[in-house]
Structure formats: C-alpha cells, structure tokens
N, C-alpha and C positions, 0 to 999 in steps of 0.2 A: 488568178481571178482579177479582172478588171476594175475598179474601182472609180468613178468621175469625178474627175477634181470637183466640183460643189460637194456631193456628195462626204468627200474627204475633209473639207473645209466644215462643214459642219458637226460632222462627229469629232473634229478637233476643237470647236466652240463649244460645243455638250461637255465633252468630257472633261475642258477647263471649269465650264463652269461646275461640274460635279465635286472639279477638284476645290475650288473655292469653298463651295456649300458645305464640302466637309472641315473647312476650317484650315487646308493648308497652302491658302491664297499669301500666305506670308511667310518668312521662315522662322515660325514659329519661335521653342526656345535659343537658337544660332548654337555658336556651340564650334568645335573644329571639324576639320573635313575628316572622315574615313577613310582612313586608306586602303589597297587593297593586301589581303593575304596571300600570305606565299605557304604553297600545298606541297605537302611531301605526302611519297607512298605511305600508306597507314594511315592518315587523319580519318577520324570515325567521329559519325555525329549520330544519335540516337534522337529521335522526335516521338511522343506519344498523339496521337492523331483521332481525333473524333469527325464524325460526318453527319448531320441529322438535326432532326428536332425531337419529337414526340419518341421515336426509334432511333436512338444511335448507333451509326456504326463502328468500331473501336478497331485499331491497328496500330503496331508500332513501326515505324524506318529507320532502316539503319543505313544510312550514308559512308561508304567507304572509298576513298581514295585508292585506287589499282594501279594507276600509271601516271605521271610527269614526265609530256617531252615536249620542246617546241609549240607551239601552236594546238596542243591538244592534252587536258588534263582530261581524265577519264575515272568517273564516280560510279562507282555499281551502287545500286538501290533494291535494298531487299526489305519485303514485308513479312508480319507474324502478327499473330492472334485473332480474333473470333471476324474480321472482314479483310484480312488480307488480301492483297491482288497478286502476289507473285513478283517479280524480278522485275528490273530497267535497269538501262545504263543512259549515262549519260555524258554528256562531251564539250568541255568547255573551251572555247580558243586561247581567253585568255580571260584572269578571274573577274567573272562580274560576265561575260557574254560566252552565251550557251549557243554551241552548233548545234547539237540533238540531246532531246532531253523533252522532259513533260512542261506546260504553262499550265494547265486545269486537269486536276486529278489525275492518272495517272498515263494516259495520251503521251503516245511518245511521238516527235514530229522532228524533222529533218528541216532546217532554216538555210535558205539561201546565202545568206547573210545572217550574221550570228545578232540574237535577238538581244538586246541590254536588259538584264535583272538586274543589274548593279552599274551603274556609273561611277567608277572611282574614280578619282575619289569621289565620296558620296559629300554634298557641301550642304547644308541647308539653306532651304532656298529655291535650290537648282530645282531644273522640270528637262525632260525629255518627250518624244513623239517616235513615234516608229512604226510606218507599217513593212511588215517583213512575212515575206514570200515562205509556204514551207508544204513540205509533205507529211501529211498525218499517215503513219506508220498503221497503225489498223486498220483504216479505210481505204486506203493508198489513194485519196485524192487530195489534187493542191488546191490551196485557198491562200490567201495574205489575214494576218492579225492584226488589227493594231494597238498598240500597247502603249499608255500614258502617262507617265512616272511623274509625279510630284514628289521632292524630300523635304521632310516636317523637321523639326529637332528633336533632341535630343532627350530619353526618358529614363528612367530607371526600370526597367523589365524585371517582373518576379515571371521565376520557370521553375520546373522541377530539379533542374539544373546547379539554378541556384540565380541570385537575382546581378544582370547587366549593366550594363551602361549601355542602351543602345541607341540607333538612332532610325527613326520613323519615315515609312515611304507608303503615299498611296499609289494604288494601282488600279488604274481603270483601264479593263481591257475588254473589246471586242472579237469573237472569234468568227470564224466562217464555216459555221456549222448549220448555217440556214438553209430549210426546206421549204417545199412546197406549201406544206403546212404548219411553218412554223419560222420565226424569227431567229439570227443569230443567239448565242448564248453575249450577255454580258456580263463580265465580271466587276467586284469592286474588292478590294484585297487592302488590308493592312499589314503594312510586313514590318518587323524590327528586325535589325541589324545589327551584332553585338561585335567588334572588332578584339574584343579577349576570347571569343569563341571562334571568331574568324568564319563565321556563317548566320544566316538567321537561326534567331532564338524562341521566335514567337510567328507567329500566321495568324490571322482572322482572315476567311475567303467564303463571301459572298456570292454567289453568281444567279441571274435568271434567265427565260426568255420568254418570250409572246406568242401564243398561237394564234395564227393569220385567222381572220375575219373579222365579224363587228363586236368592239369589246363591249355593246352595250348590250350583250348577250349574255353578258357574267362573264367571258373566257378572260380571268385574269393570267397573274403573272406569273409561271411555275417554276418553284426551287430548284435549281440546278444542282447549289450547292450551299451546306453554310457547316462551313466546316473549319475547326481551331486544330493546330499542329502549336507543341509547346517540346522546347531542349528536353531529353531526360539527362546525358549524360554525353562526354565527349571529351576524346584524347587527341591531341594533334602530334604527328612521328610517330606514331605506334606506342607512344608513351602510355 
C-alpha cells in the first residue's frame, strides 16, 4: 500500500503530538537502559486478559518459547477460558523485532521487515517511527502500519505476578484495515516492560476507528478495543 509522503508526514506530527499530550514528551522518571533478554527453549509467560466494557470478555495466554536458532526465536501462544481464540505462533529475528506475530488482538501478519516492539536497549527518552510492509494472515491482503514508540520511565508495576520494576512505552499505532466505509483502526497502547521477567508485565490497549461520512450525524467513534493483559505467572528455562 502506497502511502504520500505529506500524508506520512502528518500522521508522524499527530502521533508526536498524541505522544506529548499523553505526557511522555520527556523522559519522564530517566532511569537505566533495558536491555535485552536472552530466551531459551522453555521460558513460559502466563497473562490474564480482559476485553470490553459493560461485557467482558476474559481469557488466559500462555507464551512459550519452542525454539532458539539464529535469526529466529519461535513462541507458540495458546488461549483458555470463557473467549478464547485458539492457537498463534510467532517469530522473532531478534529480541524486541517480530517477523510474524500479532500487533492488535490476535491477527497474525507477516512483516517484510521485522516490526520493533522493543528497542533495546529500551533508554528513556528514546522514540521510534516505522512504517512496515506486511501480510495479514486471515485476510491475506498487504497493507503497511505505522507504529510510534515513545519510552517513559521507569515505574513500579503491581501484576498478579507479583509487582516490577518496569519501564513504560507508549504506542500509537495505525493499521490498514480501511474500508469503503470506514477509517483505519487506531491504536493507543501502554505497555510495561519488566527486565526480571524478561517480557511485558502489564498492557493497557485502546484502539478506534471512524465510519466514513458526516460526523455531524452522530456517527462517532467505535471501540475496536479496550482491553488490560496483566503477568499471572512465569518461568524462564523451563525452570
């Protein structure tokens, strides 16, 4: 999907400025860089997962490491309880950039270029930009994303888990899921990062989008998503 430079240019000035507005136009508490984890076969990471407002829907992920080689770590993701989705894998080059794997709910896509969820080391401060080419696996058509990373500092995270030291990233992303009758999906994401857990610990994910015509119609803005993923429980080596 084609995208024109203005066009690019501005949704990089929107989504700075979103980034500001939420507060992490500075690097917040500073703090040390993140580094990154080193994955062996076995690390397992457990999340409890809600989706909804007035109805939630509840599900637990269990994140397991299957393979370490070169250029490709390899995490099976499995679901359980009352909205489960079933099974994904996913595929990382190297830790912190994913080749295939999910960005929004459980959408699995194929990246030309492997997407950055994590910049390691993670510095507070730091910002990224990326728009990256991929194939959505369900639909089997390409689009580009672009994806906005701001790193906040550093916080203490309580999780079921047990409470972090982690360190804070927003993420303002765009998707290319736009229709005829309706606007991209946007995302706005809060993510923590806990380097004793060696994954995120915590998710808050927001997303919308616009159905095309005059909004002075009432068509506002429909919930895509607003959904909290917290640690339950997690061993790294099979330990």
């Amino acid at each position: 999907m084609h995208h024109p430079l203005a066009f690019r240019s501005a949704a990089i000035v929107l989504f700075a400025l979103l980034a500001g507005c939420a507060g992490f136009d500075s690097p917040g508490s500073g703090g040390p860089a993140a580094d990154a984890p080193t994955f062996r076969v076995g690390d397992r990471w457990v999340y409890r997962a809600t989706d909804g407002f007035r109805v939630q829907l509840q599900w637990s992920e269990t994140h397991v490491v299957t393979s370490v080689a070169p250029g490709a770590i390899t995490v099976r993701i499995t679901e359980s309880g009352p909205s489960a989705r079933g099974e994904r894998t996913e595929v990382w080059s190297a830790p912190g950039l994913l080749t295939t794997g999910s960005v929004f709910d459980e959408e699995t896509r194929r990246f030309t270029t492997p997407i950055k969820i994590y910049g390691f080391p993670l510095t507070p401060g730091e910002r990224w930009n990326q728009w990256v080419d991929n194939l959505n696996a369900a639909t089997n058509k390409t689009g580009q994303i672009n994806r906005y990373v701001t790193v906040g500092g550093w916080e203490k995270v309580a999780t079921p888990a047990g409470t972090f030291d982690a360190i804070k990233l927003r993420v303002l992303m765009r998707l290319d899921d736009e229709e005829f009758w309706r606007g991209p999906t946007q995302c706005n994401y809060v993510i923590f990062y806990a380097p004793a857990a060696g994954a995120m610990v915590r998710a808050e994910k927001n997303a919308e989008y616009w159905e095309k015509g005059d909004r002075r119609d009432g068509i506002g803005a429909v919930i895509a998503q607003h959904a909290l993923l917290e640690l339950e429980s997690y061993s790294r080596g099979g330990t």
